[in-house]
C-alpha positions as CSV (number, residue, x, y, z in Angstrom):
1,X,0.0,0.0,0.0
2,X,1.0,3.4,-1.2
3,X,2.2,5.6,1.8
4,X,0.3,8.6,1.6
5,X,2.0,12.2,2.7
6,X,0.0,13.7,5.6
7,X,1.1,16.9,7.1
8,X,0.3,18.6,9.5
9,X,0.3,22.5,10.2
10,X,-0.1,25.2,13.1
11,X,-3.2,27.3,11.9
12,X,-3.0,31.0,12.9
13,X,-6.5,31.7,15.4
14,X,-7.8,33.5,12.1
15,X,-7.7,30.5,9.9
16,X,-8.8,28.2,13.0
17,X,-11.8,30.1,13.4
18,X,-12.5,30.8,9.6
19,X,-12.3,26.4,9.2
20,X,-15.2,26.5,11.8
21,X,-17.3,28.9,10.4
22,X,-17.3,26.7,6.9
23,X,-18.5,23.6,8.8
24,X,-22.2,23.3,7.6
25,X,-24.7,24.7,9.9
26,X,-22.1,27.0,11.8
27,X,-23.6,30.9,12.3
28,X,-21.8,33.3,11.1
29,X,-22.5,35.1,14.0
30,X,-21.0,38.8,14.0
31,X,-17.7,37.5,12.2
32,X,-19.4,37.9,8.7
33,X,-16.4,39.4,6.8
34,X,-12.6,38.6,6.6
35,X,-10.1,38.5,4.0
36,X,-8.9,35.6,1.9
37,X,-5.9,35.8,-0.8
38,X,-6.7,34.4,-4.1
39,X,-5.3,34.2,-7.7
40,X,-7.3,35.5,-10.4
41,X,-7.7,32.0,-12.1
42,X,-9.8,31.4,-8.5
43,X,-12.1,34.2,-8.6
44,X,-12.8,33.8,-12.5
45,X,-14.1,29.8,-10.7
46,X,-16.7,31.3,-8.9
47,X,-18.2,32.8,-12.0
48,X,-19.3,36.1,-10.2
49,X,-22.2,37.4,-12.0
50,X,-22.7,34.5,-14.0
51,X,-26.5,33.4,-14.3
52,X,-28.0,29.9,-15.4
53,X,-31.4,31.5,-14.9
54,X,-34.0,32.1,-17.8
55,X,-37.5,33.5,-17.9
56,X,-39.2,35.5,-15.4
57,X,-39.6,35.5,-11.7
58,X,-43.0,34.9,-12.0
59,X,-45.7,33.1,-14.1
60,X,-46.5,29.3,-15.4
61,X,-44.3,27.1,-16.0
62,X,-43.2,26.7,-19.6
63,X,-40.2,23.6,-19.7
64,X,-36.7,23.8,-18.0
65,X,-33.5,24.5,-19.5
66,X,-31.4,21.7,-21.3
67,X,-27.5,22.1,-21.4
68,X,-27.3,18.7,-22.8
69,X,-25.8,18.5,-25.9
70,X,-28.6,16.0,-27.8
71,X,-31.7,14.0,-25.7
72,X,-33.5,11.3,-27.4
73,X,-37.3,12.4,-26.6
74,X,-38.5,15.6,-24.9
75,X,-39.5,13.4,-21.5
76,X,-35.7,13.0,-21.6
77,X,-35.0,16.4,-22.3
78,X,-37.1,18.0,-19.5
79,X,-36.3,15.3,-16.8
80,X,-32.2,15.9,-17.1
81,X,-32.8,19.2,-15.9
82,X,-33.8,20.8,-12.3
83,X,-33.2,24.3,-13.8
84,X,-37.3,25.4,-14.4
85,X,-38.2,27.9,-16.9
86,X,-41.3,30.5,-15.5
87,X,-43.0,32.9,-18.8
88,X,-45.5,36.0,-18.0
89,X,-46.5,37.0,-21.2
90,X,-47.9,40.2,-19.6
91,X,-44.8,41.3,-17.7
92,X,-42.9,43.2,-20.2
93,X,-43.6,46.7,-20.1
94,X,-44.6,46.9,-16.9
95,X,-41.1,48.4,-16.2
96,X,-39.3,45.9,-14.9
97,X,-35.9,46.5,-13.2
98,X,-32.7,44.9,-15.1
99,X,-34.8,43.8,-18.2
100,X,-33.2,45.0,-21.4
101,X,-36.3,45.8,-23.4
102,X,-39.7,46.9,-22.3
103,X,-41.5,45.6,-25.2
104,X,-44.3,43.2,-25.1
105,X,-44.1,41.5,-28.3
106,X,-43.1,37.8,-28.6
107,X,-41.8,36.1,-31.6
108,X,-41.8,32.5,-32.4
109,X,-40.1,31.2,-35.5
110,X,-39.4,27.8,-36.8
111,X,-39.6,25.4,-39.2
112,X,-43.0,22.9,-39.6
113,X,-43.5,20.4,-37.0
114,X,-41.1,21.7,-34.5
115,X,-43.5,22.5,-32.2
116,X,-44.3,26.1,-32.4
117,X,-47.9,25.1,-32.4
118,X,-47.8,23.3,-29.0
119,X,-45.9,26.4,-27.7
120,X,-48.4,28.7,-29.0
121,X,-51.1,27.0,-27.6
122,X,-49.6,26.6,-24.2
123,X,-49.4,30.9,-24.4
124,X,-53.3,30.9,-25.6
125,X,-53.9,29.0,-22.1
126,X,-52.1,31.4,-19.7
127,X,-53.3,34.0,-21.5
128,X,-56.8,32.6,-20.5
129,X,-55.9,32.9,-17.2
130,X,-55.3,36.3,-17.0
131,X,-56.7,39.7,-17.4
132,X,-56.0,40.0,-21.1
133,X,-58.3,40.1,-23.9
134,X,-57.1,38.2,-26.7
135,X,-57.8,37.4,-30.6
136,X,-55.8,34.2,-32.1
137,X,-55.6,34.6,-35.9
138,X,-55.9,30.9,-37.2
139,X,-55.6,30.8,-41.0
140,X,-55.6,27.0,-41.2
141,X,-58.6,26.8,-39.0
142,X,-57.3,23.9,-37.1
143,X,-57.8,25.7,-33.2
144,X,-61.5,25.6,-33.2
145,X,-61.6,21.6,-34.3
146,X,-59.3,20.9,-31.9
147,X,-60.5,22.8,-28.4
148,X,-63.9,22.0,-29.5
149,X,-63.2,18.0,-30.0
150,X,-61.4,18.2,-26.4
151,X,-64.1,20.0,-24.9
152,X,-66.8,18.1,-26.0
153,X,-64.6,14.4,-25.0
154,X,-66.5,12.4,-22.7
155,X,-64.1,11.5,-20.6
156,X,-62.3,14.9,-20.5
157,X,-65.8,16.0,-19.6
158,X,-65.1,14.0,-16.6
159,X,-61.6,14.2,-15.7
160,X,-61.3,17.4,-15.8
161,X,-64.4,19.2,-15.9
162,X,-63.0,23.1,-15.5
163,X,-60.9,22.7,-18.6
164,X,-64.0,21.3,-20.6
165,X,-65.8,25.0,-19.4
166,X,-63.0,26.9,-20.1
167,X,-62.6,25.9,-23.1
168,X,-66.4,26.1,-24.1
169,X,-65.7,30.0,-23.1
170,X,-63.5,30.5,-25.8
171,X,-65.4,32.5,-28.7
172,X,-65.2,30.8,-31.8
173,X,-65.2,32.6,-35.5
174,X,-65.2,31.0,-38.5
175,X,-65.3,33.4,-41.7
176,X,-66.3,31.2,-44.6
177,X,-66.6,32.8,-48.3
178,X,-69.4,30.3,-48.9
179,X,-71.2,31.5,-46.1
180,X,-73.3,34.5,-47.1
181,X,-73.2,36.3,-43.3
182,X,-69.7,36.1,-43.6
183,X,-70.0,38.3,-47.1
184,X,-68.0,41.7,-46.3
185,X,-66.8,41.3,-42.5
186,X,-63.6,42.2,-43.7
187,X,-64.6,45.6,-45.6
188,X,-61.6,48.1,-45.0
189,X,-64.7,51.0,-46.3
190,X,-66.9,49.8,-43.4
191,X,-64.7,48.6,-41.0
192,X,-62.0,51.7,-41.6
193,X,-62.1,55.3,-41.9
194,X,-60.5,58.0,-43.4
195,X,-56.4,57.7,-44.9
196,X,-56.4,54.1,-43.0
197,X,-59.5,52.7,-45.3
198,X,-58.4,54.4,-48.4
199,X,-54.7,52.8,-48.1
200,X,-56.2,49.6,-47.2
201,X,-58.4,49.0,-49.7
202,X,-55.9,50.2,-52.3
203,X,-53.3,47.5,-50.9
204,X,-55.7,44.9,-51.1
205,X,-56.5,45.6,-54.8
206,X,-52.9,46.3,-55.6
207,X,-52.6,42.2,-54.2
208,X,-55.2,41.3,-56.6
209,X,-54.6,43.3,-59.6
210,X,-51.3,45.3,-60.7
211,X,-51.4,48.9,-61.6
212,X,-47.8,48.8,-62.5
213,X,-48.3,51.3,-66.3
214,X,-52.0,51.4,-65.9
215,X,-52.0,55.7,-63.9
216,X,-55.9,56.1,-66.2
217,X,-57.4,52.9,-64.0
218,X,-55.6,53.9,-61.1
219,X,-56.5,57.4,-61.3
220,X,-60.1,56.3,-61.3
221,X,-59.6,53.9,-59.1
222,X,-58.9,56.2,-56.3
223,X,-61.2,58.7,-56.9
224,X,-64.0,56.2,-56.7
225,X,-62.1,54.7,-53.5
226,X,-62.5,58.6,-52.2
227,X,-66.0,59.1,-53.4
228,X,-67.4,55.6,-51.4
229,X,-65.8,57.0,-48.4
230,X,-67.2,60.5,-48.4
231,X,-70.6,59.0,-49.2
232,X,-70.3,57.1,-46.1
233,X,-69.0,59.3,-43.9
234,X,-72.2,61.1,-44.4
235,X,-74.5,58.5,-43.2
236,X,-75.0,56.8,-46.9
237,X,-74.9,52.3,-46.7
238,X,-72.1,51.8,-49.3
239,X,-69.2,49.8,-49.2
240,X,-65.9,48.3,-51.0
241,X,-68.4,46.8,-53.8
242,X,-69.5,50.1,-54.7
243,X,-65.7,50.9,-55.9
244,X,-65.9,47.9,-58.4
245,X,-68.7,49.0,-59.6
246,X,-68.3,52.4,-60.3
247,X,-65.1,51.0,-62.3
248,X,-67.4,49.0,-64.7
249,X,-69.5,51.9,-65.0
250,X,-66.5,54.1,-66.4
251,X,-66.7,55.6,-69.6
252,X,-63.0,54.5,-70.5
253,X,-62.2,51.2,-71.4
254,X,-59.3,50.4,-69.8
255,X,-60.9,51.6,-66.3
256,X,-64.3,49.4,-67.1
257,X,-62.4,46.4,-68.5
258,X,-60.4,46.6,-65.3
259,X,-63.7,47.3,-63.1
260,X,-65.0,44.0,-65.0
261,X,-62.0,41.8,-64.3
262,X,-61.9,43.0,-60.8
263,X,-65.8,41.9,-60.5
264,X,-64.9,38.4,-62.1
265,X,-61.4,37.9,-59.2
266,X,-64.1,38.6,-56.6
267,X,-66.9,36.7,-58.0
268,X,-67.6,33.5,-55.7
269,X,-64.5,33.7,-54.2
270,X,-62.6,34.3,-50.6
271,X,-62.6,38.0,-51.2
272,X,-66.5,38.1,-51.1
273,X,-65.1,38.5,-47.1
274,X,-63.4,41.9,-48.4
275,X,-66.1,43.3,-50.5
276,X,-69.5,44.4,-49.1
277,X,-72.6,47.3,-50.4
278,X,-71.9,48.4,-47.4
279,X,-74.6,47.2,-45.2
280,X,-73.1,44.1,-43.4
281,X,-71.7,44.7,-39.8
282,X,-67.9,44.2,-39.3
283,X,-65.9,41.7,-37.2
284,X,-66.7,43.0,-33.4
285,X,-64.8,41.0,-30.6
286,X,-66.6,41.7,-27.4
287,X,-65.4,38.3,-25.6
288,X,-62.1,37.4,-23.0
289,X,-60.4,34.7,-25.8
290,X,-61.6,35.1,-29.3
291,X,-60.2,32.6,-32.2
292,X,-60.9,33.7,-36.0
293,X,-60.5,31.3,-38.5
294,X,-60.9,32.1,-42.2
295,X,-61.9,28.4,-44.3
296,X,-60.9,28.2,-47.9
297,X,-57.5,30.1,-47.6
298,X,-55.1,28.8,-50.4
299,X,-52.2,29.2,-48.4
300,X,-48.7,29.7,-50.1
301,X,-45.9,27.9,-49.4
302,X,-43.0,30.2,-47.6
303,X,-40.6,29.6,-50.3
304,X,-42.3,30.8,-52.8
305,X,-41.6,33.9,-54.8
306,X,-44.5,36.9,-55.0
307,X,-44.0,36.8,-58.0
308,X,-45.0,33.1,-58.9
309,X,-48.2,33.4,-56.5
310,X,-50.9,31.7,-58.0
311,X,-54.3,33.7,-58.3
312,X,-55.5,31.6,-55.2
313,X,-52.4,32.7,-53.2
314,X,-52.6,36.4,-54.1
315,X,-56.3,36.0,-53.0
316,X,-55.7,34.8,-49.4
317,X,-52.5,37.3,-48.6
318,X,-55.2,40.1,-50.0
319,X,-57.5,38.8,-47.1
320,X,-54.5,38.6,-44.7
321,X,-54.5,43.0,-45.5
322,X,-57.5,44.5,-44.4
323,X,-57.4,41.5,-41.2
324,X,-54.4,42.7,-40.0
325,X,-55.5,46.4,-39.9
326,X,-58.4,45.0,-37.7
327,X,-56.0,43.6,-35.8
328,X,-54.6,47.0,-35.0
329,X,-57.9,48.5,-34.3
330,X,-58.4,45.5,-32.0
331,X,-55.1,46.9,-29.7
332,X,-56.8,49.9,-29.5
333,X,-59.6,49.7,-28.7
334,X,-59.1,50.4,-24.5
335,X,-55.7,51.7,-23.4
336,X,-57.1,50.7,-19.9
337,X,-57.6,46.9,-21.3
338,X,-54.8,44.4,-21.7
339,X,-55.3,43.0,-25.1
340,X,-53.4,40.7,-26.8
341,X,-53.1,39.9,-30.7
342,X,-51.7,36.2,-31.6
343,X,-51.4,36.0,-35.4
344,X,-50.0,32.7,-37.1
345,X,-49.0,31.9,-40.6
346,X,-47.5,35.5,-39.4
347,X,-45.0,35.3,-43.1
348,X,-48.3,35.9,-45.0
349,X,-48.0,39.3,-44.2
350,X,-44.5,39.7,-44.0
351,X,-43.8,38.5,-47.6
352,X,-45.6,41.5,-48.8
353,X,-44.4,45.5,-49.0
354,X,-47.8,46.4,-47.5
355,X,-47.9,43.4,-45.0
356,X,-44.5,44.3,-43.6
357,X,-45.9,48.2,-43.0
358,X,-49.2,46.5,-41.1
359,X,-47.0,44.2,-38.8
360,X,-45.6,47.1,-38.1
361,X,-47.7,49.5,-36.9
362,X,-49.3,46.5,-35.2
363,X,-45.9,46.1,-32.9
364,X,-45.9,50.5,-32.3
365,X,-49.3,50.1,-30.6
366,X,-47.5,48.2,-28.3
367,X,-47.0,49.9,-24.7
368,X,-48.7,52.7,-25.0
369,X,-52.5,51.0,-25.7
370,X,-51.4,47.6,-23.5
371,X,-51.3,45.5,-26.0
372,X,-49.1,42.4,-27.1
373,X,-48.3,40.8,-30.9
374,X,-47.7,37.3,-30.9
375,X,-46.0,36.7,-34.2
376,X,-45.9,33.2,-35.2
377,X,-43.7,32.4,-38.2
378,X,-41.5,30.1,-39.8
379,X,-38.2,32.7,-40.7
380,X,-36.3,34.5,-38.1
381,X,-36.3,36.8,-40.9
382,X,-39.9,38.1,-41.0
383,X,-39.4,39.3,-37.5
384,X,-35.8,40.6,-37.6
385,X,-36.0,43.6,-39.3
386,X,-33.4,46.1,-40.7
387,X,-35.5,49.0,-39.7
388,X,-36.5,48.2,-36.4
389,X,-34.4,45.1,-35.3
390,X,-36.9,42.8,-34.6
391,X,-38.8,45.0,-31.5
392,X,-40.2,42.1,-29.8
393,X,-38.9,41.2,-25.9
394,X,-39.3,37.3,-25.9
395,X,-38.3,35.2,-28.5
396,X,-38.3,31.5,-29.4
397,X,-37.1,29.9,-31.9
398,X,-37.1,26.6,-33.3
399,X,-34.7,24.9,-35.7
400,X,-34.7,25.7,-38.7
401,X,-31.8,24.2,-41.1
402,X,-31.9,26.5,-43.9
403,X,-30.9,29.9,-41.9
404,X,-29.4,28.5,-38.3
405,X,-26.4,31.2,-38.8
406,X,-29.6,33.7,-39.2
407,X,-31.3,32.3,-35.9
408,X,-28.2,32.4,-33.9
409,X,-27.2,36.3,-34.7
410,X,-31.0,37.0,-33.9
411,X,-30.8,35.5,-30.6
412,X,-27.4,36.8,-30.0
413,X,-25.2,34.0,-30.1
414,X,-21.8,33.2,-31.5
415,X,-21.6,32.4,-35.0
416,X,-18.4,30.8,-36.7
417,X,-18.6,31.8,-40.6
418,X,-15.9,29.7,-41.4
419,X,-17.5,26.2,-40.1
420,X,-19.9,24.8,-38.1
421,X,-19.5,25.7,-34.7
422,X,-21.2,24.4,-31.3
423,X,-23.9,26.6,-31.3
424,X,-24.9,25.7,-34.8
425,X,-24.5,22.2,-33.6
426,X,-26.6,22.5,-30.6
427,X,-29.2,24.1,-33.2
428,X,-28.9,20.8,-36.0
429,X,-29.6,19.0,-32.2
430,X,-32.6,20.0,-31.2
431,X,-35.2,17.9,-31.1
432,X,-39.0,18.6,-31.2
433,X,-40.5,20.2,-28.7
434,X,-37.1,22.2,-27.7
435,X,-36.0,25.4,-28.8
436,X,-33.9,28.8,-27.5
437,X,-35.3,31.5,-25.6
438,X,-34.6,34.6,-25.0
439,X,-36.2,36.6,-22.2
440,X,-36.8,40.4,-21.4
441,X,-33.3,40.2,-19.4
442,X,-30.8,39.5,-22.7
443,X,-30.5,36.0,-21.4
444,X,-30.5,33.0,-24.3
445,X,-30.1,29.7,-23.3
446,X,-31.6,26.0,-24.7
447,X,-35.6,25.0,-23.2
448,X,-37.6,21.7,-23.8
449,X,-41.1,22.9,-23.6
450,X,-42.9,20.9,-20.9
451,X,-46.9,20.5,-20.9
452,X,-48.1,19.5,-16.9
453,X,-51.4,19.0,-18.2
454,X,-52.6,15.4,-19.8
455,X,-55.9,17.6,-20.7
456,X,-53.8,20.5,-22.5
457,X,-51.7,18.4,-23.8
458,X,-55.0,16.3,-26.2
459,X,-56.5,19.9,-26.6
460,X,-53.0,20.4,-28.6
461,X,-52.6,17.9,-30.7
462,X,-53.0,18.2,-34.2
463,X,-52.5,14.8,-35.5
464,X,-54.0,11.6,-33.8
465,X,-51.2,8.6,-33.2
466,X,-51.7,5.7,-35.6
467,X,-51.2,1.9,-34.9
468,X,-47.7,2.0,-36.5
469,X,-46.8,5.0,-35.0
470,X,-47.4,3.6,-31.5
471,X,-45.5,1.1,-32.7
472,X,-42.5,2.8,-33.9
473,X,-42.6,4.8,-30.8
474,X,-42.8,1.8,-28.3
475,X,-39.8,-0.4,-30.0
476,X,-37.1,2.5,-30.5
């Protein structure tokens, strides 16, 4: 056996009474300060003013942070950590102390099946709890199908017999082009006034129909636009239809072909919800939680170019328009009232000129009027702006493989250019159901979201598990 080198030394009384003050449970007493020599390489070990800590003091649970490197499944992911993550989505600009922004916007960004859906919804529930009056924008109208299906479950029904309620409290709109009382809901001449409705309803024919070389129609056009409005500012039932028409009824042929073409685009199609005589009512949210879906949307893909939109797809980002500027008058209504505006499929608007100027003025409203932007999208891009670098003070973002160096500079992280570095890495590693955060202090770090709730979590799903998926799952 190795002989092992004990020595033993004289301790001065300051270091003999030091020793017993670090035994565990020792008081302090009234000997609370003394001075110890270190080297520097010591002090930078105690990582003064380092924080693991992400989120806010207060507010529901979201997930914990994850410093592995890779987990298999998200149970794994959330159960190797102690380290919890707490979100207020109504704490922002309240003025808090140390935070780096004061804005109340939150951005969520990923690519498909990552699991910005689940997070989204999880945000739609504390949200219910809370003082705020919201309006989820669901394009793909798959919120309603879901919360209703869970609500209505038997067993749910009950289990758990509050979130059955709560969930039946949620008001539910569905605007439907075949449906004649949805006809006009979205008129920017009757929903609108003034410089706001005349540049709206020119954006949305500008979607539909260029006016690139064509100043006679356009001329005309705006006149008529001008016309409809003073005619209804002085009491008269007339609306977005009446602009068409008075097009067709031009004396020029260009203007009157145009006016007839216009007619044609509108014509049993999903802008019927834009175009109204004027005496329809427009969209009026008077509930706590309020979900709009809009049926028959021909939804392009991200990638695609404006300019290779299909007459579908031009159709359903001219809808997208006047909705968002209702949006904005939804912030607005009550400075007093804390409102809150979630808006998915949110690169609809930002992959327009005009949509980009909406989503805008939607995130100035902001502070002042109380009111929140949830912008739910797949490209860091539509929310990281050049003009006003990104002005939202929470962000998440899932992976996405085609622009992780993009993701990473938005959330303020190292990025190599030369190769791929550990942070990209960590990125290409994330599995779904995980994703960075940043919070209202500037901190960033790596979350698996984490649903308590067996009830929440079949209210959010959007596909039901097959045989062979159960399957797969069970023998990986």
């Amino acid at each position: 056996m190795k002989r092992k080198e004990i020595f033993c030394v004289q301790p001065s009384a300051d270091q003999l009474q030091l020793f017993y003050r670090f035994l565990p449970g020792q008081s302090l007493s009234s000997e609370k300060n003394w001075v110890q020599k270190t080297t520097c390489v010591g002090f930078a070990e105690n990582l003064f003013g380092v924080s693991q800590r992400l989120g806010n003091n207060i507010g529901f649970y979201l997930g914990r942070i994850n410093r592995y490197l890779q987990n298999n499944t998200i149970q794994e992911s959330v159960h190797s950590s102690r380290d919890i993550v707490l979100f207020h989505p109504f704490v922002a600009n309240k003025g808090i102390e140390g935070a780096m922004t004061d804005s109340p916007h939150i951005s969520v960004t990923g690519e498909t099946g990552k699991g910005k859906s689940f997070l989204i919804k999880m945000i739609v529930m504390f949200l219910a709890m809370l003082k705020v009056k919201t309006l989820y924008i669901d394009p793909k109208t798959e919120v309603q199908e879901q919360f209703e299906r869970t609500a209505n479950d038997s067993e749910i029904k009950k289990k758990y017999p509050l979130f059955s309620k709560l969930l039946k409290s949620f008001e539910y709109y569905n605007l439907n082009a075949n449906d004649p009382n949805s006809h006009g809901v979205l008129d920017p001449i009757v929903m609108l006034e003034g410089v706001e409705a005349k540049d709206t309803a020119q954006a949305v024919i500008e979607q539909i129909y260029t006016l690139d070389n064509k100043d006679d129609v356009k001329r005309v056009l705006l006149r008529a636009i001008d016309e409809v409005l003073e005619e209804r500012q002085r009491g008269e039932e007339v609306g977005f239809m009446q602009v068409i028409e008075r097009l067709q009824a031009s004396d020029e042929l260009a203007v009157k072909n145009a006016g007839e073409l216009l007619f044609q685009e509108i014509h049993n199609s999903v802008l019927q919800l834009i175009f109204s005589n004027g005496k329809v009512k427009s969209l009026n949210f008077t509930s706590k939680m309020n979900i709009l879906g809009i049926e028959g949307l021909d939804l392009p893909d991200k990638d695609t170019k404006s300019k290779d939109y299909e007459s579908g797809e031009k159709k359903a980002l001219a809808i997208m328009i006047p909705l968002s500027k209702f949006c904005n008058k939804f912030g607005m209504e009550n400075k007093k009232q804390e409102t809150c505006v979630i808006f998915d499929e949110g690169w609809m608007l930002t992959s327009a000129r005009s949509g980009k100027k909406l989503i805008k003025s939607m995130r100035r409203v902001g502070r002042s009027y109380n009111n929140a932007l949830v912008l739910v999208t797949q490209s860091v891009k539509d929310v990281n702006t050049e003009d006003d670098n990104g002005n939202f003070g929470v962000n998440f973002a899932f992976d996405e493989k085609s622009e992780r160096k993009d993701i990473l500079r938005f959330m303020d992280l190292e990025v190599d250019e030369k190769e791929k570095n550990a942070n990209e890495k960590l990125l290409a590693n994330m599995i779904k159901g995980e994703c960075l955060m940043r919070d209202i202090y500037g901190d960033t770090n790596k979350i698996g979201i984490h649903c308590l709730f067996e009830e929440w979590a079949e209210a959010f799903k959007t596909v039901d598990s097959t045989h062979s998926a159960i399957a797969e799952k069970k023998f990986a």
